[in-house]
N, C-alpha and C positions, 0 to 999 in steps of 0.2 A: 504493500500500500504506500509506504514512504519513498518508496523507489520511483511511483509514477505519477507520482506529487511533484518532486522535487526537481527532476530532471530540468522540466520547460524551465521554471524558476532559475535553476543556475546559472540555464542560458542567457536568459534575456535581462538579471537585476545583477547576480554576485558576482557572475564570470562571463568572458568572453567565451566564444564556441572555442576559440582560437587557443585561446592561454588555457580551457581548462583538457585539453587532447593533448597540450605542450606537456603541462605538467603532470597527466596520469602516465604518457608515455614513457616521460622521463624516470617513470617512480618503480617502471616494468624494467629500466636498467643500470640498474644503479653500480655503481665505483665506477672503473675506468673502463667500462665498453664504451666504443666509438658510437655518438649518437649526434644527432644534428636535426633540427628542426627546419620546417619548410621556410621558415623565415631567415635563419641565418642561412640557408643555401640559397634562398632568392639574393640576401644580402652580398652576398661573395661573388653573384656574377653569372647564378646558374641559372637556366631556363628549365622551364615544363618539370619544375623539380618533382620530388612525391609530396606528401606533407608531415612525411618523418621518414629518419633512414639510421637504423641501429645496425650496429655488427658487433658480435658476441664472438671470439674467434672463429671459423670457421660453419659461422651461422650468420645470415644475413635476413633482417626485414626490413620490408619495404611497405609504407602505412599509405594507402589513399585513402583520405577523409570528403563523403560529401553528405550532403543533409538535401537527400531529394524528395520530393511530392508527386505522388500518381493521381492523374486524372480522377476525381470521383466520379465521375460518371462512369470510366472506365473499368471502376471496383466496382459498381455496384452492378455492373452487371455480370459479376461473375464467369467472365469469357475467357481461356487459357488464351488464345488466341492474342485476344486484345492487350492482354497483361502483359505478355511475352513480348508483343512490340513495342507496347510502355516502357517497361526495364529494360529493353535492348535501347532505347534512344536514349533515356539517362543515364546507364552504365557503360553502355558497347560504343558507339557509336550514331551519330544521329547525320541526315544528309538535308540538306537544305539550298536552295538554287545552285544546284551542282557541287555544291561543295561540301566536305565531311569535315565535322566539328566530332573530335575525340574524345572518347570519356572515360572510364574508371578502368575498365579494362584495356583498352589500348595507351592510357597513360601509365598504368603498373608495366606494358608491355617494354615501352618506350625507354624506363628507367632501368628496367630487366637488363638490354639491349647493354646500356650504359654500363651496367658494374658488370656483364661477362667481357665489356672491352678496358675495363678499368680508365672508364672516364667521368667517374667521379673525383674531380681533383685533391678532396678534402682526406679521402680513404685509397689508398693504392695498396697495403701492406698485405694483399691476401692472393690468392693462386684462383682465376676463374676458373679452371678446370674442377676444382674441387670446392670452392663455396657449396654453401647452401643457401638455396633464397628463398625466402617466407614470403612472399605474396599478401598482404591482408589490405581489404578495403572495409573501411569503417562507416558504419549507415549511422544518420543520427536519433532516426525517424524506429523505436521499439517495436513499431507495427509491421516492419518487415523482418523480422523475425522469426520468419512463413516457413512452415515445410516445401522443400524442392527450389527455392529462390540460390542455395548456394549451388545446388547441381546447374541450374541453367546458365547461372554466372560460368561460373568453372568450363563449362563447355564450350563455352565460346573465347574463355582463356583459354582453354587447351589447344585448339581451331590456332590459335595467333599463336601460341608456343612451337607448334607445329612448323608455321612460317618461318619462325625465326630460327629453327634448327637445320630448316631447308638452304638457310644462308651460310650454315657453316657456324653458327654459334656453339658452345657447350653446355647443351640446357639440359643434361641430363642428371642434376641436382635440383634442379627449377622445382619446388613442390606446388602443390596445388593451391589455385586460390581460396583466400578463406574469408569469409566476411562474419566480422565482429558487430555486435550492436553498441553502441556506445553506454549502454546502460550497462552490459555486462564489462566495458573496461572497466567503467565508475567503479563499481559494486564488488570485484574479483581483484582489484587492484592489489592489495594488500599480498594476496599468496604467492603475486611472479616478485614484489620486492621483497619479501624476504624470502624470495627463492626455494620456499615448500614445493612448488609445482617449476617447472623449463616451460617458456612457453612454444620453444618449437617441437618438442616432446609434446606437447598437450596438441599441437595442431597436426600432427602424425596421427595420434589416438583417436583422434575428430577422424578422419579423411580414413584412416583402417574402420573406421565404425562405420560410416556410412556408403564403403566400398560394396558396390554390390556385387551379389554370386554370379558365378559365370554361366550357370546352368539355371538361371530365374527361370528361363522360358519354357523347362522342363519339369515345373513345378505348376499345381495346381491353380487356379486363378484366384479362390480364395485365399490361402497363403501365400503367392505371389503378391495379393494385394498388403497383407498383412507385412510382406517383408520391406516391399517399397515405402509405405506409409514410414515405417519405421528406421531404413536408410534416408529418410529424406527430411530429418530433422535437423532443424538449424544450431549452428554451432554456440548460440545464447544459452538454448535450450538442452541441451545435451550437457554442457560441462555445467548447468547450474543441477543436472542430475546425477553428476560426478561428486562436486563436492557438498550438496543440503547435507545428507545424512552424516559429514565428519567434522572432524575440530576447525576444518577449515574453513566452513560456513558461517561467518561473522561481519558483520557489518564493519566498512573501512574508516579507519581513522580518519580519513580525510572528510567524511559525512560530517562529524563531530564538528570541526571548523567549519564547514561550508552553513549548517543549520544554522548555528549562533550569526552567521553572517545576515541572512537570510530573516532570521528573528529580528533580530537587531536593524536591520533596515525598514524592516515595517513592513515586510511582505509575509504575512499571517496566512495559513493554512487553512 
């Protein structure tokens, strides 16, 4: 209940969208992992940056953050169809008087491109052949939190991963894309800084869980349906049924500050 209270609030009276994704991502790597934020790589001189870029040794993420709106009309009629072309224009790509404006997945592709040629200037000390790259695009919007929204993304990363391997790149660490909701950074923050949970460990565990069998089609229709239903859970949703039931399910200290903010400015529940 305080979770989906408070969220809009942070946004728009105590924090920036900006400074408060700066600061939760910062708190996922703490000591001396290489990390840099969208702002200081636009500062420096870089273009089409991501909107955060960590490297843990031989682990790399790469954060694109957007805070997009689907047509209501388009929800409310409940249409795969209609949906799929909605999220393909604010995530994939959208085309407009002949020309292609890039979005979440071909700007993750873009930066991808960038660290397997080590032209990130700020980071060079690592081997492309052997990185790992973590892929994550950040929703800000709790309502996309949808079963099969990370599949259809993913697939159409894979489709442009594909491209880019065609060129001679070494994307065979490349892992899949994962989309976070921003309430699950909020709220889980606490277990990647003090490093209880990894989180490219944890986005392995995500992507083997919701890998589906290679013999579905050889399965019944009723437990085929039952097995998709259940591969095609969002990754909010899945790691908050990881850790409810252990020590690790506690509300983040950064709550604690941000409420008294929030009180104390006069914005009342």
């Amino acid at each position: 209940m305080v979770q989906v209270v408070l969220t809009p609030l942070l946004y728009t009276d105590a924090f920036s969208e900006r400074w408060l994704l700066y600061r939760i991502l910062d708190s996922f790597f703490p000591g001396d992992n290489v990390k840099y934020t969208g702002s200081q790589m636009k500062d420096s001189g870089l273009n089409a940056e991501p909107d955060y870029y960590a490297r843990r040794d031989e682990h790399m993420y790469l954060f694109e953050s957007k805070d997009i709106l689907i047509n209501a009309a388009v929800k409310e009629q409940y249409d795969f169809s209609l949906l799929e072309a909605e999220f393909k224009k604010k995530l994939y790509f959208e085309e407009k008087g002949g020309r292609r404006s890039n979005k979440a997945v071909l700007q993750l592709m873009g930066n991808i491109g960038r660290a397997l040629t080590l032209q990130f200037p700020f980071d060079t000390a690592y081997e492309p052949q052997t990185i790992k790259i973590y892929p994550v695009l950040v929703l800000h919007d709790h309502s996309f939190r949808v079963p099969g929204l990370n599949h259809l993304v993913n697939s159409w990363f894979i489709d442009e991963l594909d491209k880019l391997a065609a060129k001679g790149f070494p994307t065979g660490r490349v892992r899949n894309l994962t989309i976070i909701d921003m309430d699950t950074l909020i709220y889980r923050q606490d277990i990647f800084r003090a490093e209880n949970l990894n989180l490219g460990e944890t986005i392995s565990d995500y992507h083997q869980y919701v890998l589906l069998p290679r013999r579905l089609n050889e399965t019944d229709s009723r437990t085929a349906g039952q097995i998709m239903n259940n591969k095609s859970i969002a990754f909010g949703t899945w790691f908050a049924g990881r850790v409810d039931r252990t020590s690790l399910n506690k509300p983040p200290e950064m709550l604690d500050a941000m409420t008294k903010i929030i009180f104390n400015s006069g914005n009342m529940i």
